[in-house]
N, CA, C and O atoms as CSV, one atom per row, in Angstrom:
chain,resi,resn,atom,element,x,y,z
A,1,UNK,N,N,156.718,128.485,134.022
A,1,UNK,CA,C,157.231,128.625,132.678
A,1,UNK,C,C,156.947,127.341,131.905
A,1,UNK,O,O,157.315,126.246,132.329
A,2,UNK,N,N,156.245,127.511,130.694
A,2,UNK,CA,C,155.666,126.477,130.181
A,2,UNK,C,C,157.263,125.706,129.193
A,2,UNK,O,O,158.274,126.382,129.005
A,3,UNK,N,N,157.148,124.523,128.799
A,3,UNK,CA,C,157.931,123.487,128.626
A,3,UNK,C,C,157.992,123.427,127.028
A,3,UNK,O,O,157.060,122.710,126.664
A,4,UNK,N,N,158.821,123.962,125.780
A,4,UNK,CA,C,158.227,123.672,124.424
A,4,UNK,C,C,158.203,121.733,124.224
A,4,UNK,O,O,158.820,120.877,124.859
A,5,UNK,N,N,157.231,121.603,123.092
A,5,UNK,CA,C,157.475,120.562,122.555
A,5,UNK,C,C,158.539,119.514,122.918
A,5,UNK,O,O,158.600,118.482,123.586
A,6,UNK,N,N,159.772,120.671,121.762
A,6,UNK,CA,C,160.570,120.133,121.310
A,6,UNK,C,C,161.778,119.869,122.433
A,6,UNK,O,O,162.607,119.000,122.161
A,7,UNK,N,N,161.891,120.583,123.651
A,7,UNK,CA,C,162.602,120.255,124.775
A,7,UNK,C,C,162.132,118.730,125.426
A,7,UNK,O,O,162.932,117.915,125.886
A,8,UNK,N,N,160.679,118.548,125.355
A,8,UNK,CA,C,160.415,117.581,126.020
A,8,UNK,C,C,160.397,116.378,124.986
A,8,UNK,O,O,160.627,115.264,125.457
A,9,UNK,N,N,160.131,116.491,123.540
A,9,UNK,CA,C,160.942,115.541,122.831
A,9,UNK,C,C,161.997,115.115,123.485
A,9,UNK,O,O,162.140,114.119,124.194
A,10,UNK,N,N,162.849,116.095,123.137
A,10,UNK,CA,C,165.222,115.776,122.945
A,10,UNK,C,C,164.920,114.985,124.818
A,10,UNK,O,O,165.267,113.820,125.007
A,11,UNK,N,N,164.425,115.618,125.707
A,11,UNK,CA,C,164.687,114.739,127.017
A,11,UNK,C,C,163.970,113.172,126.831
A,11,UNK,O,O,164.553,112.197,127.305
A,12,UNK,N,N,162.749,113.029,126.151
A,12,UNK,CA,C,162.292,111.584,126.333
A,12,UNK,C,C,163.827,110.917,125.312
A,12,UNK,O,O,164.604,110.302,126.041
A,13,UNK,N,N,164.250,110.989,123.883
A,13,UNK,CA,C,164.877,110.518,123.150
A,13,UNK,C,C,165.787,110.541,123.857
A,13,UNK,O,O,166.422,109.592,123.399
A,14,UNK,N,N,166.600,111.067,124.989
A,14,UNK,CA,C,168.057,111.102,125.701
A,14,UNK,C,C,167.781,110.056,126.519
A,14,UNK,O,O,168.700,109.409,127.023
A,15,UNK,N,N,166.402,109.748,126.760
A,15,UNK,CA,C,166.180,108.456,128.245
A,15,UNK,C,C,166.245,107.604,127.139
A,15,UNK,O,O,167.273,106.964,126.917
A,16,UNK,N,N,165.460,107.540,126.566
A,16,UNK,CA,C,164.882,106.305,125.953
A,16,UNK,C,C,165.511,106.236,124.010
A,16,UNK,O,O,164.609,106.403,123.189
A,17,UNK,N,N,166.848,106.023,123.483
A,17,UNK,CA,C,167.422,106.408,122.462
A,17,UNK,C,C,166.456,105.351,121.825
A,17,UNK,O,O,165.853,104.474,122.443
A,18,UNK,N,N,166.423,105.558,120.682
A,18,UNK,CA,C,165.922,103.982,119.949
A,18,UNK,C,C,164.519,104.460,119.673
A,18,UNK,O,O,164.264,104.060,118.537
A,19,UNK,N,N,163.696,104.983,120.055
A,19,UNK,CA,C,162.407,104.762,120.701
A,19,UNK,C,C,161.715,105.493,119.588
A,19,UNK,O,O,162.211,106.348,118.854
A,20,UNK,N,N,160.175,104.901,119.574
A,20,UNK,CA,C,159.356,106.322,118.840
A,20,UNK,C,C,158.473,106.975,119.621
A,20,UNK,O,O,157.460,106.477,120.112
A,21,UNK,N,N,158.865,108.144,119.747
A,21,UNK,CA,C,158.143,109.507,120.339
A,21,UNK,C,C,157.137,110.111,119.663
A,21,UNK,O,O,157.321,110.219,118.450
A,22,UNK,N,N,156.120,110.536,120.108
A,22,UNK,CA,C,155.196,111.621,119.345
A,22,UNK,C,C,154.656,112.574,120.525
A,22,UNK,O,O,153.826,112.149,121.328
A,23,UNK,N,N,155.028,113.524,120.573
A,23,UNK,CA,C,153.910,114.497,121.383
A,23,UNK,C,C,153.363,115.330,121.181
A,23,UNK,O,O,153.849,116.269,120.550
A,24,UNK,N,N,151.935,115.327,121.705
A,24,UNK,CA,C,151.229,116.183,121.396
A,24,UNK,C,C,150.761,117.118,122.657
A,24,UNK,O,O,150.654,116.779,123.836
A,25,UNK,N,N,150.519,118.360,122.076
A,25,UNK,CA,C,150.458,119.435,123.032
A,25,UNK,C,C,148.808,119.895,123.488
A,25,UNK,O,O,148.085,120.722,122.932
A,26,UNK,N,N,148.540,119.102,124.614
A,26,UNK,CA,C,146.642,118.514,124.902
A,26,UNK,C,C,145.805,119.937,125.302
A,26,UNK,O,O,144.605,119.962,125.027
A,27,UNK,N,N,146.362,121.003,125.884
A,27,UNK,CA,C,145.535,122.423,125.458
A,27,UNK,C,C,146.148,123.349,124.522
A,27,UNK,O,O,145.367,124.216,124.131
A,28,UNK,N,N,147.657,123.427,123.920
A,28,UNK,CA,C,147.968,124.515,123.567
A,28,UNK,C,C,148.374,125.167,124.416
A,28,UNK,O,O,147.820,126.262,124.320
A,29,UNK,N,N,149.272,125.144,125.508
A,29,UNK,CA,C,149.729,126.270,126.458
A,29,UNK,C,C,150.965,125.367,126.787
A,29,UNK,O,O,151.366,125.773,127.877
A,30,UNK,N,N,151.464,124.719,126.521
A,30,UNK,CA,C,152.603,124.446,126.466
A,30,UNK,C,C,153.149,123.634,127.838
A,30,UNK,O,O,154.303,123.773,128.242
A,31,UNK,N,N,152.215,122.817,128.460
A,31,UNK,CA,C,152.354,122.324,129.616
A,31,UNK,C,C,151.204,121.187,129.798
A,31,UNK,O,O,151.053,120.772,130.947
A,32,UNK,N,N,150.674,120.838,129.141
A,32,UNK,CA,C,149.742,119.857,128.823
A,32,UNK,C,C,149.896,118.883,127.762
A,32,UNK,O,O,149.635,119.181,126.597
A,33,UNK,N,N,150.298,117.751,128.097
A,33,UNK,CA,C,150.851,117.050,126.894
A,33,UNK,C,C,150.868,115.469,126.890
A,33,UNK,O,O,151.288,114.751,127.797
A,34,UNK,N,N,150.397,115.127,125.843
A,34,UNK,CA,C,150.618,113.493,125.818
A,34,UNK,C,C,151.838,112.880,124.833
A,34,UNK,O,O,152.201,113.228,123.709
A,35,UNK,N,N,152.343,111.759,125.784
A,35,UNK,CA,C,153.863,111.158,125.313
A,35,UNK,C,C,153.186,109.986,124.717
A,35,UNK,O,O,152.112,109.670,125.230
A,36,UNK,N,N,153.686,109.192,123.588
A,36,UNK,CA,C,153.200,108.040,123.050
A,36,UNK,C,C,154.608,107.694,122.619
A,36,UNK,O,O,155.026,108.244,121.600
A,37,UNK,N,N,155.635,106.586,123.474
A,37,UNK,CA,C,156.520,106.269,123.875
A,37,UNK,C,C,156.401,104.679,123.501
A,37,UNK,O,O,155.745,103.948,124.243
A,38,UNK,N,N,157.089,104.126,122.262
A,38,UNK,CA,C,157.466,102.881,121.915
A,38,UNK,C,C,158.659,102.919,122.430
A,38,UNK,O,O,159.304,103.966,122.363
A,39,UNK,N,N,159.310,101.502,123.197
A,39,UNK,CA,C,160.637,101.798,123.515
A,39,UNK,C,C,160.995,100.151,123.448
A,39,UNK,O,O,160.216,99.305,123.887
A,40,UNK,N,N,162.097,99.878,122.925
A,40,UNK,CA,C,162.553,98.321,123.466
A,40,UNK,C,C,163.213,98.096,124.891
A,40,UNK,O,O,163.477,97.042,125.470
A,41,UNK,N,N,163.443,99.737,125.369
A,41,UNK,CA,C,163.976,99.833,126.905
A,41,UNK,C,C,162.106,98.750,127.293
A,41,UNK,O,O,162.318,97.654,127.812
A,42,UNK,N,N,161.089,98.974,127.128
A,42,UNK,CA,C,159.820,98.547,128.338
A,42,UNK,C,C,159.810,97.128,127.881
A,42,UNK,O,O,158.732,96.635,128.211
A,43,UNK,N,N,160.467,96.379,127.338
A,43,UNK,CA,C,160.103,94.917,126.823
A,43,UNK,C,C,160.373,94.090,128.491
A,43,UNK,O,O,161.325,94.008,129.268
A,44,UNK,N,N,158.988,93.597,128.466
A,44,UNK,CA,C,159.019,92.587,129.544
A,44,UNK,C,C,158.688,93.287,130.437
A,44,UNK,O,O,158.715,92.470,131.357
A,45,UNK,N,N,158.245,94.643,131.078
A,45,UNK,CA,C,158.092,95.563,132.034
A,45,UNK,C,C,156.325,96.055,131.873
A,45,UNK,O,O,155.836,96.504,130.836
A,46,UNK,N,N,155.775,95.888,132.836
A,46,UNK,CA,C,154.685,96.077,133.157
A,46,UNK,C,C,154.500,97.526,132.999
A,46,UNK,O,O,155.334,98.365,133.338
A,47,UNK,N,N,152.746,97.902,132.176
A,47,UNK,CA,C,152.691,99.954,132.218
A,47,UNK,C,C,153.150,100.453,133.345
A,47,UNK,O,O,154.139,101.174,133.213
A,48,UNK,N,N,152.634,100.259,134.711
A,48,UNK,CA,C,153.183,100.433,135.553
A,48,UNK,C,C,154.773,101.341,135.795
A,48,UNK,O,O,155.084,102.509,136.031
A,49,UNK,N,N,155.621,99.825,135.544
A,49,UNK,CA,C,156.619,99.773,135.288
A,49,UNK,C,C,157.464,100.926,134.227
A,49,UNK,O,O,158.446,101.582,134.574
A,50,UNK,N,N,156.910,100.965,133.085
A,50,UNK,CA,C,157.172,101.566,132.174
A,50,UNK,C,C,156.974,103.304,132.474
A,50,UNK,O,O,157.655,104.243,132.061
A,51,UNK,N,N,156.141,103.293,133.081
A,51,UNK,CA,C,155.563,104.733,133.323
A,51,UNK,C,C,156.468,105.162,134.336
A,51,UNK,O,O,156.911,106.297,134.159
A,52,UNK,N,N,156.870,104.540,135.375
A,52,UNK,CA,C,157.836,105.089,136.374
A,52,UNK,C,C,159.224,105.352,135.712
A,52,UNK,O,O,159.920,106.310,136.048
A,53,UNK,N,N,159.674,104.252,134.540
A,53,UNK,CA,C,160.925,105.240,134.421
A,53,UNK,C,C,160.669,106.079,133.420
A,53,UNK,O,O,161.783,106.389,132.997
A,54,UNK,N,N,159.619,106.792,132.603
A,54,UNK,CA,C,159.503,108.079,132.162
A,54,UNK,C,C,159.616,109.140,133.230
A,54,UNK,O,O,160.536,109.948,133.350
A,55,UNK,N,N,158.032,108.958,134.349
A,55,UNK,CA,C,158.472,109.484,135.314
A,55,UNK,C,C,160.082,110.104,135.992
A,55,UNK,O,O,160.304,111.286,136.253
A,56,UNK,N,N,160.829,109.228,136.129
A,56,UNK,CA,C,161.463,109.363,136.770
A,56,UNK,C,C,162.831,110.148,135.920
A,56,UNK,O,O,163.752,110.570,136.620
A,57,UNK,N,N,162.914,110.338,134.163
A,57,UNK,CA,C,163.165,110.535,133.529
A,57,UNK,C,C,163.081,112.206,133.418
A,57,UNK,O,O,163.953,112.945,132.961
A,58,UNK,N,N,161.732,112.599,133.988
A,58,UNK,CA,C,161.691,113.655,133.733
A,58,UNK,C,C,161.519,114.198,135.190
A,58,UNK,O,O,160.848,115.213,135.374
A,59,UNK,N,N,161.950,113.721,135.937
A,59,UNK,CA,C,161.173,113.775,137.389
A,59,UNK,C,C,161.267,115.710,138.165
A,59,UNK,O,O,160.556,116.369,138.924
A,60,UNK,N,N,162.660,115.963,137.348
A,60,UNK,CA,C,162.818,117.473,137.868
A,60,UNK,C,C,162.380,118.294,136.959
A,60,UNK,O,O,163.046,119.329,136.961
A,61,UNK,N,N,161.249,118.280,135.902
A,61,UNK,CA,C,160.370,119.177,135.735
A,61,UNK,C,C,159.283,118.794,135.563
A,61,UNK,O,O,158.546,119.382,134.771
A,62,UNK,N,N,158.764,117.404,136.445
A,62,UNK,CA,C,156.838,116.831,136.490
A,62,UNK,C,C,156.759,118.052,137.617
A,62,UNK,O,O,157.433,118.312,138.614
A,63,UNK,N,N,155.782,118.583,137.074
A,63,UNK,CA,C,155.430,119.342,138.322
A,63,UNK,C,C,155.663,121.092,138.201
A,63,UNK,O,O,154.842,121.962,138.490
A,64,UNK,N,N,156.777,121.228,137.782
A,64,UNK,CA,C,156.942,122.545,137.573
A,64,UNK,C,C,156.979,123.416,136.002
A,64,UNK,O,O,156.235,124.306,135.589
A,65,UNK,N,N,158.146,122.754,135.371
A,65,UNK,CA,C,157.282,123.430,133.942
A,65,UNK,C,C,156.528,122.363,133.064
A,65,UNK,O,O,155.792,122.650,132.120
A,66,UNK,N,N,156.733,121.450,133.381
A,66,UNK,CA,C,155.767,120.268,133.044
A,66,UNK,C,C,154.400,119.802,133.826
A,66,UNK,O,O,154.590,118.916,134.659
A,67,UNK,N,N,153.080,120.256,133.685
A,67,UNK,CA,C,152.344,120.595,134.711
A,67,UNK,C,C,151.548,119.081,134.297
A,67,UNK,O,O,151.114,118.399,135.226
A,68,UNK,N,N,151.407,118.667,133.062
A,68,UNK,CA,C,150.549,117.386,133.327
A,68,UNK,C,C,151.172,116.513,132.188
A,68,UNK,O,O,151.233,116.863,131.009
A,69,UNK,N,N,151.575,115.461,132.642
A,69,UNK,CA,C,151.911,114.602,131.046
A,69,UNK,C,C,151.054,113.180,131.461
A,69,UNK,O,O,151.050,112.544,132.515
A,70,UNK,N,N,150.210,112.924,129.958
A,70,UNK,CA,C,149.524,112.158,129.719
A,70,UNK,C,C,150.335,110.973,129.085
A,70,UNK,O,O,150.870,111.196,127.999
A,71,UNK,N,N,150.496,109.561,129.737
A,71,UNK,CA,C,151.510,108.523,128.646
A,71,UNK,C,C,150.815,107.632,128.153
A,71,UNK,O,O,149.711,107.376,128.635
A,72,UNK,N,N,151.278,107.010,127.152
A,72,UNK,CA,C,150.757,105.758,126.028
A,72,UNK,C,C,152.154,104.993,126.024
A,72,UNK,O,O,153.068,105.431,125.325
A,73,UNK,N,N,152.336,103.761,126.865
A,73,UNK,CA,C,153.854,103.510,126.709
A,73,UNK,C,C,153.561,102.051,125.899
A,73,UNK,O,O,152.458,101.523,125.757
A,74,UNK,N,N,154.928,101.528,125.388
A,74,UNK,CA,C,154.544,99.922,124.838
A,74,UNK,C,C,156.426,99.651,124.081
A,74,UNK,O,O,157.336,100.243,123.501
A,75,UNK,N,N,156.061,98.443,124.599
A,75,UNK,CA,C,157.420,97.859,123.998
A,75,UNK,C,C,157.275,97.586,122.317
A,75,UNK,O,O,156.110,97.346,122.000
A,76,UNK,N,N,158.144,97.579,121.303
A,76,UNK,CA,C,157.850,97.528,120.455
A,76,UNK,C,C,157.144,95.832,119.836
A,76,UNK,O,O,157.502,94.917,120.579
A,77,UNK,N,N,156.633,95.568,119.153
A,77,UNK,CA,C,155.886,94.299,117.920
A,77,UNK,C,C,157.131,94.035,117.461
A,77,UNK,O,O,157.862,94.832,116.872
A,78,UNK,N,N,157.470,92.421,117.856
A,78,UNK,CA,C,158.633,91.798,117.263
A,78,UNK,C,C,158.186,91.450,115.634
A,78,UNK,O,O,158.990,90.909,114.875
């Protein structure tokens, strides 16, 4: 069961409040998608780093209705 948008918006903004989100939906089927995730949560935290707690953010639907997410993470420009 594919994942809308706007669900996987409201879950990144519940991890990460503050933050700017954009996603885009990378075939159109509702399970392919890239996150472009400014957050002042990643300041001082390596991509790496940053990517695991999205990961881990969404960790009980990577995989099942979330079949591929593509990230762009970055702490915000003081």
């Amino acid at each position: 069961m594919p994942m809308p948008a706007t669900d996987l918006e409201s879950r990144l903004r519940a991890a990460f409040p503050g933050s700017e989100i954009v996603i885009t939906d990378l075939a159109g089927d509702g399970d392919h998608y890239k996150a472009r995730i400014v957050s002042p949560a990643f300041r001082g935290l390596t991509r790496v780093r940053q990517h695991q707690l999205v990961n881990k953010a969404l960790a009980d639907v990577l995989g099942g209705a979330l079949h591929a997410l593509a990230l762009e993470t970055a702490a915000p420009a003081d």
